[in-house]
Backbone as XML, in Angstrom:
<?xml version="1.0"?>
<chain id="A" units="angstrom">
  <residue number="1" name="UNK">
    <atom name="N" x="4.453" y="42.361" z="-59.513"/>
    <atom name="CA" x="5.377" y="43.457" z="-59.296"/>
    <atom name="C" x="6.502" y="43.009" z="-58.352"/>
  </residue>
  <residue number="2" name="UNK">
    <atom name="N" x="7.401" y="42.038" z="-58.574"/>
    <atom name="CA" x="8.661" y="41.654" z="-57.807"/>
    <atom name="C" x="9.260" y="42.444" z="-57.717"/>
  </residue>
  <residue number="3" name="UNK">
    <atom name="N" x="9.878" y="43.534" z="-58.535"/>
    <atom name="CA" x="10.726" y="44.627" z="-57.955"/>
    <atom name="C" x="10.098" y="45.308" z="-56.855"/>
  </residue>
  <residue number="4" name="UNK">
    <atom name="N" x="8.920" y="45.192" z="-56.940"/>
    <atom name="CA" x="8.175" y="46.314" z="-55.855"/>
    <atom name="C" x="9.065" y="45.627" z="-54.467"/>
  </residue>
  <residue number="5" name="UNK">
    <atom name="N" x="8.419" y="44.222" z="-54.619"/>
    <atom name="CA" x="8.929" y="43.405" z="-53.139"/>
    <atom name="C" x="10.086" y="43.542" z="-52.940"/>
  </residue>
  <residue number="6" name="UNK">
    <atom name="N" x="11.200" y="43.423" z="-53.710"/>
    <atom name="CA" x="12.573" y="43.419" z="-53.494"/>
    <atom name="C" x="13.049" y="44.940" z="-53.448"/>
  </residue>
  <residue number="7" name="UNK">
    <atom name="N" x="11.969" y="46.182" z="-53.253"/>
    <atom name="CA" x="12.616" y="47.667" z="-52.856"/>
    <atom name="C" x="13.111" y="48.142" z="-53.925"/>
  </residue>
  <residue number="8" name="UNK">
    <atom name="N" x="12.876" y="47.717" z="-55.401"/>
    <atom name="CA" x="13.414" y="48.694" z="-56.308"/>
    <atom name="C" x="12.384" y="49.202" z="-57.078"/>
  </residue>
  <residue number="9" name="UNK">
    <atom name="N" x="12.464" y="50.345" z="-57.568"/>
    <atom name="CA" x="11.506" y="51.278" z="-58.268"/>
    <atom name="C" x="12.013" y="51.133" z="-59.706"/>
  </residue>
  <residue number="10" name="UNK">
    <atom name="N" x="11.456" y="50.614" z="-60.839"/>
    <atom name="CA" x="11.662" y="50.103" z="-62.254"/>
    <atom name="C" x="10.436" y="50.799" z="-63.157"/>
  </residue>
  <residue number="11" name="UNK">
    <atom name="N" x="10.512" y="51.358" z="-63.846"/>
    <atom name="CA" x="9.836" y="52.103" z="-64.767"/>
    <atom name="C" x="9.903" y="51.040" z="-66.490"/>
  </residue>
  <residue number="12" name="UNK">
    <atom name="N" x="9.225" y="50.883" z="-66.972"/>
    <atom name="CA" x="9.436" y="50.132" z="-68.579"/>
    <atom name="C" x="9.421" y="51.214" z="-69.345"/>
  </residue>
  <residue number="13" name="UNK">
    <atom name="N" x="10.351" y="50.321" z="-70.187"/>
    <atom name="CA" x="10.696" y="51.256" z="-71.752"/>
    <atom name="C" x="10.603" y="50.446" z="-73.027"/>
  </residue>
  <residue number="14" name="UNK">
    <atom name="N" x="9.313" y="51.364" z="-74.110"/>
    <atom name="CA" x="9.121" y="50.787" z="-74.975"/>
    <atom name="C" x="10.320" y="50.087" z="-75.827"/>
  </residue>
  <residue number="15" name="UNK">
    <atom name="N" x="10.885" y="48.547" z="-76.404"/>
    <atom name="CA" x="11.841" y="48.222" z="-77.107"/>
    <atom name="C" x="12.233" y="48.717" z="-78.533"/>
  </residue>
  <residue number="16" name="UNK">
    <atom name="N" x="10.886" y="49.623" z="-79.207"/>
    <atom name="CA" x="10.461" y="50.061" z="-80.159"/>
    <atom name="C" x="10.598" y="51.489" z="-80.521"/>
  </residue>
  <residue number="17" name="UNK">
    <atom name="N" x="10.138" y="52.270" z="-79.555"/>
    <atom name="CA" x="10.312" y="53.607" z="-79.704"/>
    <atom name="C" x="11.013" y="54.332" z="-78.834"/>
  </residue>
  <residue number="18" name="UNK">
    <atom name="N" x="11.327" y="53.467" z="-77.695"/>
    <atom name="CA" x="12.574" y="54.017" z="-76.273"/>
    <atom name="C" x="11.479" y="54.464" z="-75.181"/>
  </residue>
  <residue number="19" name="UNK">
    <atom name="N" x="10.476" y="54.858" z="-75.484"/>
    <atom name="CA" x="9.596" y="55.962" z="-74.344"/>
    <atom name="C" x="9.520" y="55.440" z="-72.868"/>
  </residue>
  <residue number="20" name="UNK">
    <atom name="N" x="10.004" y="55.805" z="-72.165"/>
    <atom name="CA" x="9.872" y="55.326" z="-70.803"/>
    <atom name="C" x="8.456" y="56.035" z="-70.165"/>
  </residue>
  <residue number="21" name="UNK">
    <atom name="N" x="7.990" y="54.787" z="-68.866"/>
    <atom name="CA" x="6.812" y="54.622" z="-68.682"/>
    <atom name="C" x="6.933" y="54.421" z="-66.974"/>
  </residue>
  <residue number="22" name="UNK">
    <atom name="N" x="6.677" y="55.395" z="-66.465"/>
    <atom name="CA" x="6.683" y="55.372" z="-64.474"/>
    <atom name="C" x="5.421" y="55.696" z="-64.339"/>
  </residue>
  <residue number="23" name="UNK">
    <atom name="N" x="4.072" y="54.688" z="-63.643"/>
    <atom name="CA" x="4.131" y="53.632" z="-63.411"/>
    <atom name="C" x="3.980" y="53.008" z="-64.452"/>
  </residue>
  <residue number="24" name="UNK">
    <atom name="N" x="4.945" y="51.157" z="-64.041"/>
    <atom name="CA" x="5.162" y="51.019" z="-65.609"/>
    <atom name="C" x="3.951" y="50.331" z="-66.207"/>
  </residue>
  <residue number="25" name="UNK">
    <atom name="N" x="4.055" y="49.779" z="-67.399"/>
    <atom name="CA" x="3.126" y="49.914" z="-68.321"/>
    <atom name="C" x="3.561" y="48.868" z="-69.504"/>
  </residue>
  <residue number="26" name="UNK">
    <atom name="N" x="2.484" y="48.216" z="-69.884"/>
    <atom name="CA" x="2.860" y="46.602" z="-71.245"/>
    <atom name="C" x="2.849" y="47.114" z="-71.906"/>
  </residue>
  <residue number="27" name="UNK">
    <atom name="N" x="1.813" y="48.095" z="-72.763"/>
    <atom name="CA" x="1.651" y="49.014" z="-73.988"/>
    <atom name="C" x="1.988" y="50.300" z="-74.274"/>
  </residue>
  <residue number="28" name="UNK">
    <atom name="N" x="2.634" y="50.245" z="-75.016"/>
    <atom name="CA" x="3.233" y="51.903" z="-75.444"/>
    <atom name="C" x="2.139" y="52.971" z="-75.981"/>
  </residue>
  <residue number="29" name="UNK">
    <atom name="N" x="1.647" y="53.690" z="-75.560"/>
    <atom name="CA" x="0.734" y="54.777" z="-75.682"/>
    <atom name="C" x="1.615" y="55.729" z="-76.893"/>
  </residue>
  <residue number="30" name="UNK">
    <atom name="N" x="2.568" y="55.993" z="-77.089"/>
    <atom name="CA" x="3.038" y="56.844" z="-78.391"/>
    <atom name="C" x="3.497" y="56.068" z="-79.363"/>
  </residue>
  <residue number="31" name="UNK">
    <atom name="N" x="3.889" y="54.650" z="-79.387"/>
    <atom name="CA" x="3.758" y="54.219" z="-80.446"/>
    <atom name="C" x="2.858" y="52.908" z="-80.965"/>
  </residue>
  <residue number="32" name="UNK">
    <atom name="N" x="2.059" y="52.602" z="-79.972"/>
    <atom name="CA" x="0.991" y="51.567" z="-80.027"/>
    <atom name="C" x="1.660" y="49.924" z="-79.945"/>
  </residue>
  <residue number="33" name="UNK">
    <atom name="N" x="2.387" y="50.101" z="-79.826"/>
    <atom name="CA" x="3.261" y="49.030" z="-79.791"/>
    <atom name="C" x="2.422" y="48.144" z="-78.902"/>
  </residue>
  <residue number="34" name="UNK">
    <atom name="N" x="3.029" y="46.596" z="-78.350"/>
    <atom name="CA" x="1.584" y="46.151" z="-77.714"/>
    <atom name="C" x="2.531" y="44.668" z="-77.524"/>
  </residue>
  <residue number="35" name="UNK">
    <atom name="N" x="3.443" y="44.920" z="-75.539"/>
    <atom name="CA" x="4.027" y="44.018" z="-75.382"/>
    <atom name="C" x="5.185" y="43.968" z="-75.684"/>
  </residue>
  <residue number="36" name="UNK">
    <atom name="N" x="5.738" y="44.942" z="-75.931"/>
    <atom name="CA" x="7.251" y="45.355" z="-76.356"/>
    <atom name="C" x="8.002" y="46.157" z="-74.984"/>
  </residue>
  <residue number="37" name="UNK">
    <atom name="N" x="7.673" y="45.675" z="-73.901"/>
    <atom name="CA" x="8.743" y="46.794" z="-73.169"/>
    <atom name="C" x="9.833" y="46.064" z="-72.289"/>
  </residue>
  <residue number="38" name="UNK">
    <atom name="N" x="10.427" y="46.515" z="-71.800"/>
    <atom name="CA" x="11.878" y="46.112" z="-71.277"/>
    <atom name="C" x="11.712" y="46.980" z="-69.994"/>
  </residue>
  <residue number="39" name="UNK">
    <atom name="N" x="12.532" y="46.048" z="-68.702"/>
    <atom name="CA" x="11.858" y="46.783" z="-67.413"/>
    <atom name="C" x="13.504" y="47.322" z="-67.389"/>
  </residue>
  <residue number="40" name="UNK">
    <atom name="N" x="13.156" y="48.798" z="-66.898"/>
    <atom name="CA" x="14.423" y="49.477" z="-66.636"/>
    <atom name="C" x="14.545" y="50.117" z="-65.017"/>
  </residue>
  <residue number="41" name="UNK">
    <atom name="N" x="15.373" y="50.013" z="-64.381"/>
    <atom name="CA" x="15.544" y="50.515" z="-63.068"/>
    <atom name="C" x="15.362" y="52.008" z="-63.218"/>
  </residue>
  <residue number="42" name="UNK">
    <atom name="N" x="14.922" y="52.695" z="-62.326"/>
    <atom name="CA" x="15.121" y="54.462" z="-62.610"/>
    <atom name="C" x="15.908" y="54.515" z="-61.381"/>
  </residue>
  <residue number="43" name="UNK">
    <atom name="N" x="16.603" y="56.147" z="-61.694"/>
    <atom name="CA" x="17.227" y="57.008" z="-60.710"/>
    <atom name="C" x="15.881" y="57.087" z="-59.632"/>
  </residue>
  <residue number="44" name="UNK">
    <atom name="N" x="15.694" y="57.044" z="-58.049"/>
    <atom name="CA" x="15.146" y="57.255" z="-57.215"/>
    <atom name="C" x="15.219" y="58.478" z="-56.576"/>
  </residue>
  <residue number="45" name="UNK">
    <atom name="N" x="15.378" y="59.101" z="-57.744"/>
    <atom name="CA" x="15.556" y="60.826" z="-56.634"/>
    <atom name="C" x="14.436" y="61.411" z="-57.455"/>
  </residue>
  <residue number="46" name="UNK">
    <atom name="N" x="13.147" y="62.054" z="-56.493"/>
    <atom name="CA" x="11.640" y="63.131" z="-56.898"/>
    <atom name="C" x="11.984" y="64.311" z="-56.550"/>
  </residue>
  <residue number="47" name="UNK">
    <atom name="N" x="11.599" y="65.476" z="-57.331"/>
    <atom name="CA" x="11.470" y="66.628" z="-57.183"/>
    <atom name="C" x="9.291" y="67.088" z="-56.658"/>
  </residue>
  <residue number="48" name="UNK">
    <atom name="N" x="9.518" y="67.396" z="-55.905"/>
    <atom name="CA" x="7.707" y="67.453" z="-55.797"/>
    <atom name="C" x="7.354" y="69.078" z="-56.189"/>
  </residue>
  <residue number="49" name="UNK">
    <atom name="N" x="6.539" y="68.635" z="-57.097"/>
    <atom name="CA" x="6.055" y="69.721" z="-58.220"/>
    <atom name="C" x="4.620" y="70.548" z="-57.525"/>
  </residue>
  <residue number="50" name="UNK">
    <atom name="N" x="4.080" y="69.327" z="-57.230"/>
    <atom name="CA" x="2.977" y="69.683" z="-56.481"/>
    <atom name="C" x="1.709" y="68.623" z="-55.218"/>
  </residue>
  <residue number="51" name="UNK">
    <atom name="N" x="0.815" y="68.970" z="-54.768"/>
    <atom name="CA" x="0.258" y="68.044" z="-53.746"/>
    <atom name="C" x="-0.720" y="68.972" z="-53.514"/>
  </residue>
  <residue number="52" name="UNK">
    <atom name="N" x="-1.806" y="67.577" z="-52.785"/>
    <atom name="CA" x="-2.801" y="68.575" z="-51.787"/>
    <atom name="C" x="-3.603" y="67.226" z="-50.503"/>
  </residue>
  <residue number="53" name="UNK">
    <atom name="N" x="-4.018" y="67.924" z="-49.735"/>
    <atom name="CA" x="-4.136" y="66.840" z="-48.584"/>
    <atom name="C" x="-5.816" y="66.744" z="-49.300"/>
  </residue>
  <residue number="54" name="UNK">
    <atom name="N" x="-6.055" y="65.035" z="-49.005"/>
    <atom name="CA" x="-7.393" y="64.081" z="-49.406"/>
    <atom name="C" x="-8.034" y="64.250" z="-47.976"/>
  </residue>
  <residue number="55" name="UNK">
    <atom name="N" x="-9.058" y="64.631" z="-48.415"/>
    <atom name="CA" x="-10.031" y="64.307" z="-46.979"/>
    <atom name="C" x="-11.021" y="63.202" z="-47.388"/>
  </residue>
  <residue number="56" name="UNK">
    <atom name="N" x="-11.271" y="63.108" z="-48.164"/>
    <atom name="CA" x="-12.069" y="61.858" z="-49.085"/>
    <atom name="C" x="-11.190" y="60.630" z="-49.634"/>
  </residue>
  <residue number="57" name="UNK">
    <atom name="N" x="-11.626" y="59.629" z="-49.275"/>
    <atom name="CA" x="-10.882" y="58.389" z="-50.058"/>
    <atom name="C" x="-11.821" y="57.075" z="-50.383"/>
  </residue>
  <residue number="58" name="UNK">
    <atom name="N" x="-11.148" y="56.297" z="-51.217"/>
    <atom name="CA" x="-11.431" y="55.496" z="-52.167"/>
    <atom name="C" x="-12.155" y="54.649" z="-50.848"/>
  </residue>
  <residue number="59" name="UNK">
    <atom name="N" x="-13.465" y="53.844" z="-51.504"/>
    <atom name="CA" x="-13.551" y="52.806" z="-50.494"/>
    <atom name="C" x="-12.747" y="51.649" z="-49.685"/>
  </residue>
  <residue number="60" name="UNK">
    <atom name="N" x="-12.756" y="51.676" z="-48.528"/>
    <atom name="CA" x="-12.028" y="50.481" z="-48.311"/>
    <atom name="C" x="-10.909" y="51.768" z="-47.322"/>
  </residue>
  <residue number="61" name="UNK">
    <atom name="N" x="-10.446" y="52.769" z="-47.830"/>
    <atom name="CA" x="-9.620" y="53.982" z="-46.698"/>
    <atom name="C" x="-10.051" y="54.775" z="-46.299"/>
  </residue>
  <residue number="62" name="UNK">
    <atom name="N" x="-11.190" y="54.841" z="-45.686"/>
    <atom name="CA" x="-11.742" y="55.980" z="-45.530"/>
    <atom name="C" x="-11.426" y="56.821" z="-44.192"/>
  </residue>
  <residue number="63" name="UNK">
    <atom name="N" x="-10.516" y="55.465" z="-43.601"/>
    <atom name="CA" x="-10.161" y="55.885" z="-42.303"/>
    <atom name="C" x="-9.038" y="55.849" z="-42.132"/>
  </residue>
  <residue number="64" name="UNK">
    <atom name="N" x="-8.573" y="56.114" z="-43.528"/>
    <atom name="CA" x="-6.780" y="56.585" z="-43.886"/>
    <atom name="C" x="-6.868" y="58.213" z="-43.447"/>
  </residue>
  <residue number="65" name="UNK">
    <atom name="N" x="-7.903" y="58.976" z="-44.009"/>
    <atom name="CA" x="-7.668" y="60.026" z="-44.638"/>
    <atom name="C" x="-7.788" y="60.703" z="-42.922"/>
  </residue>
  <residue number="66" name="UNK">
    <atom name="N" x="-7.035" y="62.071" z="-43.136"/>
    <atom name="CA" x="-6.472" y="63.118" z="-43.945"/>
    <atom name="C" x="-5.035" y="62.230" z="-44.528"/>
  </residue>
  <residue number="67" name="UNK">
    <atom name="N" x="-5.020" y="62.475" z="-45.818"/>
    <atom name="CA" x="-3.163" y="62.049" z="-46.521"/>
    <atom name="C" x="-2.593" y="62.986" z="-47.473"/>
  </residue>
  <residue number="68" name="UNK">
    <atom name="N" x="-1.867" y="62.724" z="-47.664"/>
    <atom name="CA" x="-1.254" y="64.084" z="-48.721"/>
    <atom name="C" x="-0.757" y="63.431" z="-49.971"/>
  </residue>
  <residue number="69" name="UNK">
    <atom name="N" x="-1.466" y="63.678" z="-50.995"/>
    <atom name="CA" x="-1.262" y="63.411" z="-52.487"/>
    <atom name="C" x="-0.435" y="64.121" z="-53.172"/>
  </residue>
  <residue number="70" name="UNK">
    <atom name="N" x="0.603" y="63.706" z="-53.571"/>
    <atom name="CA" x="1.881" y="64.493" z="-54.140"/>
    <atom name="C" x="1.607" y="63.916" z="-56.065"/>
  </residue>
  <residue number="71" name="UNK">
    <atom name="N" x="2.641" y="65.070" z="-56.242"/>
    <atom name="CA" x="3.104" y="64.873" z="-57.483"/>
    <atom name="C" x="4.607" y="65.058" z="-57.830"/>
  </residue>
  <residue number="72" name="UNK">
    <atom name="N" x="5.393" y="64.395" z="-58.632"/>
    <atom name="CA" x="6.600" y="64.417" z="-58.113"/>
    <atom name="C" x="7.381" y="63.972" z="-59.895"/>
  </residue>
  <residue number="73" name="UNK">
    <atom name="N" x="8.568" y="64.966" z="-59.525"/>
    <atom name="CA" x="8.688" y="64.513" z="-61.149"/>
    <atom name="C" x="10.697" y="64.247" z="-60.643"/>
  </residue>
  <residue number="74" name="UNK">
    <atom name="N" x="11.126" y="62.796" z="-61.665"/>
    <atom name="CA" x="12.031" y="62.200" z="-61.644"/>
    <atom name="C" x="13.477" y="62.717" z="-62.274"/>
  </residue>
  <residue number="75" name="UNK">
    <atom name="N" x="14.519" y="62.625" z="-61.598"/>
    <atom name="CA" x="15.686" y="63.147" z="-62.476"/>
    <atom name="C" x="15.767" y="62.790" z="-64.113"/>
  </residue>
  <residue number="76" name="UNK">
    <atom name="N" x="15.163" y="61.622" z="-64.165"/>
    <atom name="CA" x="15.135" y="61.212" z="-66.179"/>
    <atom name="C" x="13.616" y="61.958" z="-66.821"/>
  </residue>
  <residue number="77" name="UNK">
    <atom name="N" x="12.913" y="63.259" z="-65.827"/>
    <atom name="CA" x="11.808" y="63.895" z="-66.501"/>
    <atom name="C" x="10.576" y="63.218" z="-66.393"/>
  </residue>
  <residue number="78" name="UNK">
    <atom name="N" x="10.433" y="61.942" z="-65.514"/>
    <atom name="CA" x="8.897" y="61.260" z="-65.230"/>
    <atom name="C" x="8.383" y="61.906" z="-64.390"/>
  </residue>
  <residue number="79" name="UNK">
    <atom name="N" x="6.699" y="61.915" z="-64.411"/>
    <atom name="CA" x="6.207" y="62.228" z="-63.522"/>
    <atom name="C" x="5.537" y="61.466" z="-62.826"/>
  </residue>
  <residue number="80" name="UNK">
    <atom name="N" x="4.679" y="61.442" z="-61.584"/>
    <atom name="CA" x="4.090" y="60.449" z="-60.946"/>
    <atom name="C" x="3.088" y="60.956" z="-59.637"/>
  </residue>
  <residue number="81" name="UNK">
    <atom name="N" x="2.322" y="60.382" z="-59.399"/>
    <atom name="CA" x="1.331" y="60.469" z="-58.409"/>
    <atom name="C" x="2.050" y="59.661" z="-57.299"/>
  </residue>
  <residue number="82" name="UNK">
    <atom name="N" x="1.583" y="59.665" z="-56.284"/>
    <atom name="CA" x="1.990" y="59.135" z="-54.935"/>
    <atom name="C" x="1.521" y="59.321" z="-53.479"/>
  </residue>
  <residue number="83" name="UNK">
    <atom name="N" x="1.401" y="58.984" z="-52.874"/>
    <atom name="CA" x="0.877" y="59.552" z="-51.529"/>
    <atom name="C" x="2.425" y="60.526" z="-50.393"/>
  </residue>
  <residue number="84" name="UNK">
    <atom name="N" x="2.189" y="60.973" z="-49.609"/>
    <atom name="CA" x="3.306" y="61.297" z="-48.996"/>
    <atom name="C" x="3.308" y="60.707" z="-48.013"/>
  </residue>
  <residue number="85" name="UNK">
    <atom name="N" x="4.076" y="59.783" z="-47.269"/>
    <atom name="CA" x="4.067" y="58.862" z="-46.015"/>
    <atom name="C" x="3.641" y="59.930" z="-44.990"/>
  </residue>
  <residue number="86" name="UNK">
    <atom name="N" x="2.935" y="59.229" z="-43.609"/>
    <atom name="CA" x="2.554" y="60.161" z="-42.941"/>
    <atom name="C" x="3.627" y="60.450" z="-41.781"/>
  </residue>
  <residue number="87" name="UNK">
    <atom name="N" x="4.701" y="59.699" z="-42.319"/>
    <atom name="CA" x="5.847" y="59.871" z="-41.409"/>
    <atom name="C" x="6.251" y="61.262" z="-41.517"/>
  </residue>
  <residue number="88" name="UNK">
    <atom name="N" x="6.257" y="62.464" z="-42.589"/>
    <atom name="CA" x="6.806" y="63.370" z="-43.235"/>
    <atom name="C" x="5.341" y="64.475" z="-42.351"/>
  </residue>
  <residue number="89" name="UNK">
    <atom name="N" x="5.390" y="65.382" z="-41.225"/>
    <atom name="CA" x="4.551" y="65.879" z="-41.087"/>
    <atom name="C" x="4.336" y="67.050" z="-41.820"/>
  </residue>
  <residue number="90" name="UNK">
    <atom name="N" x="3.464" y="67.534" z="-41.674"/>
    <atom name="CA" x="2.591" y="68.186" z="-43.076"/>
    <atom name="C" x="3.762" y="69.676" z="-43.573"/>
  </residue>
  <residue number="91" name="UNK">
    <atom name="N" x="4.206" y="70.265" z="-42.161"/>
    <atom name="CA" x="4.331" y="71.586" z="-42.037"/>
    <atom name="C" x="6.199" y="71.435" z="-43.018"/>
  </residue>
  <residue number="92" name="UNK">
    <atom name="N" x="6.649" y="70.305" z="-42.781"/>
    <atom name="CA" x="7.842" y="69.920" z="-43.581"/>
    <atom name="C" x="7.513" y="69.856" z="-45.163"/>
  </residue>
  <residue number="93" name="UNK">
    <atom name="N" x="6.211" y="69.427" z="-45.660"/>
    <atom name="CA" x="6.083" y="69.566" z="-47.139"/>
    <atom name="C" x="6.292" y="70.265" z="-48.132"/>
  </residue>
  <residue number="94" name="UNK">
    <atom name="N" x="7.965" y="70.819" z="-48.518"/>
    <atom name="CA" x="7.483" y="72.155" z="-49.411"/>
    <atom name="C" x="7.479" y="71.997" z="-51.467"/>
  </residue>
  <residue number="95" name="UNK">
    <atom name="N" x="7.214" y="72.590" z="-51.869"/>
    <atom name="CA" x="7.314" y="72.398" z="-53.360"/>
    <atom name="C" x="8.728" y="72.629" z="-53.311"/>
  </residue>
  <residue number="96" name="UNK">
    <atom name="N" x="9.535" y="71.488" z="-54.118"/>
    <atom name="CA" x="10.974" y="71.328" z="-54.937"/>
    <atom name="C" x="11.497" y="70.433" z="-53.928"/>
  </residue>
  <residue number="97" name="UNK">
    <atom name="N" x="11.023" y="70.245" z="-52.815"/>
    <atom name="CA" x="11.598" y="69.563" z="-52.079"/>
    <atom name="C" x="11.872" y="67.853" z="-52.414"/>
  </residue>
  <residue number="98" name="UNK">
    <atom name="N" x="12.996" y="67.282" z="-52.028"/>
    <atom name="CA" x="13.315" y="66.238" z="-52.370"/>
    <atom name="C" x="12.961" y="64.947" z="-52.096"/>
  </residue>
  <residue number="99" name="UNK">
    <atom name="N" x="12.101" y="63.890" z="-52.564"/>
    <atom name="CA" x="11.610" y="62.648" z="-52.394"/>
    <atom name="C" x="12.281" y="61.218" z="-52.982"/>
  </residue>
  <residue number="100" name="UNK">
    <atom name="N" x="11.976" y="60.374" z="-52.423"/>
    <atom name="CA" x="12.306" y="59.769" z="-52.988"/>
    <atom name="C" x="10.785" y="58.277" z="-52.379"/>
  </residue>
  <residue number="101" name="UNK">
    <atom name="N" x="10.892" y="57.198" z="-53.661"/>
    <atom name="CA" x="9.641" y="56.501" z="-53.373"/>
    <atom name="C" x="10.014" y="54.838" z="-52.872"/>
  </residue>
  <residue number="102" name="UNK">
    <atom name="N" x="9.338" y="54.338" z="-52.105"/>
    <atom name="CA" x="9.423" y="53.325" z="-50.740"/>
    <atom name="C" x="8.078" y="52.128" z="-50.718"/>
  </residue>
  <residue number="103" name="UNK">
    <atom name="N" x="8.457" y="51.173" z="-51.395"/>
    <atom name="CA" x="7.161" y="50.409" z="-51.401"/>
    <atom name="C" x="6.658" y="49.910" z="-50.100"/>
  </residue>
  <residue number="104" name="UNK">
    <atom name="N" x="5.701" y="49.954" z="-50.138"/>
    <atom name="CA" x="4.982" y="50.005" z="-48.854"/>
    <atom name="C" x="3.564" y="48.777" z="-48.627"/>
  </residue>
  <residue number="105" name="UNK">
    <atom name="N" x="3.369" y="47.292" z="-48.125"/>
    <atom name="CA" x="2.680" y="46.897" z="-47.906"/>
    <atom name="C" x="1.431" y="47.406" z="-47.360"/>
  </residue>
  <residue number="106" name="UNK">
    <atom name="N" x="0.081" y="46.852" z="-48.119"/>
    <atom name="CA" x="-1.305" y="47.197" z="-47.484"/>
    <atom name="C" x="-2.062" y="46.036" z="-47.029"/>
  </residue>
  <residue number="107" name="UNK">
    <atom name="N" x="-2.614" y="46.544" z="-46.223"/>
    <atom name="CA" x="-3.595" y="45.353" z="-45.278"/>
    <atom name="C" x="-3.732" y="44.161" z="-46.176"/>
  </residue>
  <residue number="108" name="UNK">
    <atom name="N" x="-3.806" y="44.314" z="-47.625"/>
    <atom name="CA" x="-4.999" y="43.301" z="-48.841"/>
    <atom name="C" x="-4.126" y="42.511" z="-48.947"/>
  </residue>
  <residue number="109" name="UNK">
    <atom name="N" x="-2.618" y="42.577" z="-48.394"/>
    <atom name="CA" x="-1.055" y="41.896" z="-49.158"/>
    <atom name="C" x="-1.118" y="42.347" z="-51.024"/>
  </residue>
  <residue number="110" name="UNK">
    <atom name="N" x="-1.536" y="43.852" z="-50.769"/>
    <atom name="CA" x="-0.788" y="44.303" z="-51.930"/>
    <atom name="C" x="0.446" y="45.275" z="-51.335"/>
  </residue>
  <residue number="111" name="UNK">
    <atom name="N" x="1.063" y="45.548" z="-52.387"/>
    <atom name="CA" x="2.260" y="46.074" z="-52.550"/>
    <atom name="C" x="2.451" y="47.627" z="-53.313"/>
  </residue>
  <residue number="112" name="UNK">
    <atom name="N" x="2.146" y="48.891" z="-53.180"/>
    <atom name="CA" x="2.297" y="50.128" z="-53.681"/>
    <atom name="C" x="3.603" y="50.517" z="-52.897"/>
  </residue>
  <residue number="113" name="UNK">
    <atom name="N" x="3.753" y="52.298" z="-53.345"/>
    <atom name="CA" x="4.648" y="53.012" z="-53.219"/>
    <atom name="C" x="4.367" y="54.294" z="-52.695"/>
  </residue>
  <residue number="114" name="UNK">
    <atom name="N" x="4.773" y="54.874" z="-51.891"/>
    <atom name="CA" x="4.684" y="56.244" z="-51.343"/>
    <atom name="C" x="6.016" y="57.233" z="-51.369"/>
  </residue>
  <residue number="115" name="UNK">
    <atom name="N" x="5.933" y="58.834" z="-51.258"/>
    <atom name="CA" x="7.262" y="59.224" z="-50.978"/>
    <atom name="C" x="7.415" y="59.182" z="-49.631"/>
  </residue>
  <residue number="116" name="UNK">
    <atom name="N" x="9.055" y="59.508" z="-49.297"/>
    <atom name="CA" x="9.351" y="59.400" z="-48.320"/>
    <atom name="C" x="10.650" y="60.796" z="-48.465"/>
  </residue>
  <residue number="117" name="UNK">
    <atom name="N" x="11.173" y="61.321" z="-47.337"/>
    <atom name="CA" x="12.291" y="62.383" z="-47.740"/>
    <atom name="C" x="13.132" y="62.063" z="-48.183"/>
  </residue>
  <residue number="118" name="UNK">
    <atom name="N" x="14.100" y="62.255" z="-48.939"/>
    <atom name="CA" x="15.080" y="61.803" z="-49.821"/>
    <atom name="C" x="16.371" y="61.030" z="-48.806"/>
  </residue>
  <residue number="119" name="UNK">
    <atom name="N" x="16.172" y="61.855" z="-47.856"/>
    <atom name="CA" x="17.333" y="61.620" z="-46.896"/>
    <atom name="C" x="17.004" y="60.907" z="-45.803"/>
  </residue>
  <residue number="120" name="UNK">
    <atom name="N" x="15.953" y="59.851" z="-45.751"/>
    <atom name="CA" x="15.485" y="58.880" z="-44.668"/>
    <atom name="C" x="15.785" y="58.229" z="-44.808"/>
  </residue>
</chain>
């Protein structure tokens, strides 16, 4: 995921049937296609649709949690899962409010994405 490292958010689009894919994705799920996609930059502006705070987490974070799990849908109509940085305190979280997503290093030297306010 090099775009991740270099700060850009890239979604793929099937070469075959057009369908764009956030997070992206080798295989096209609507037209079965298999290795046909083309990496496309997206608009970085989220609308957050919805969320709820994790008190439970995956092994390995357990001493992340409390975090806030968003859902967040893109000016080109994607939707997406995400965490909400814990920079953003809770009582600021509202539905429609504006995000935008920030790759973010983890302990393992992997590389994910979280929102962040649109205007940070």
């Amino acid at each position: 995921a090099d775009y991740l490292e270099k700060g850009k958010i890239e979604a793929t689009q099937c070469r075959v049937c057009k369908k764009v894919y956030f997070p992206p994705r080798m295989d096209c799920s609507n037209c079965l296609s298999k290795d046909q996609m083309n990496w496309k930059e997206i608009d970085n502006e989220w609308t957050l649709l919805t969320y709820t705070k994790a008190h439970l987490a995956p092994t390995g974070f357990e001493e992340d949690t409390p975090y806030i799990l968003a859902i967040a849908e893109s000016n080109e109509g994607l939707k997406t899962l995400a965490r909400i940085s814990k920079d953003v305190s809770e009582d600021k979280v509202k539905l429609g409010m504006k995000l935008k997503l920030v790759p973010v290093k983890l302990p393992h030297d992997k590389t994910v994405y979280e929102f962040r306010l649109s205007n940070e």
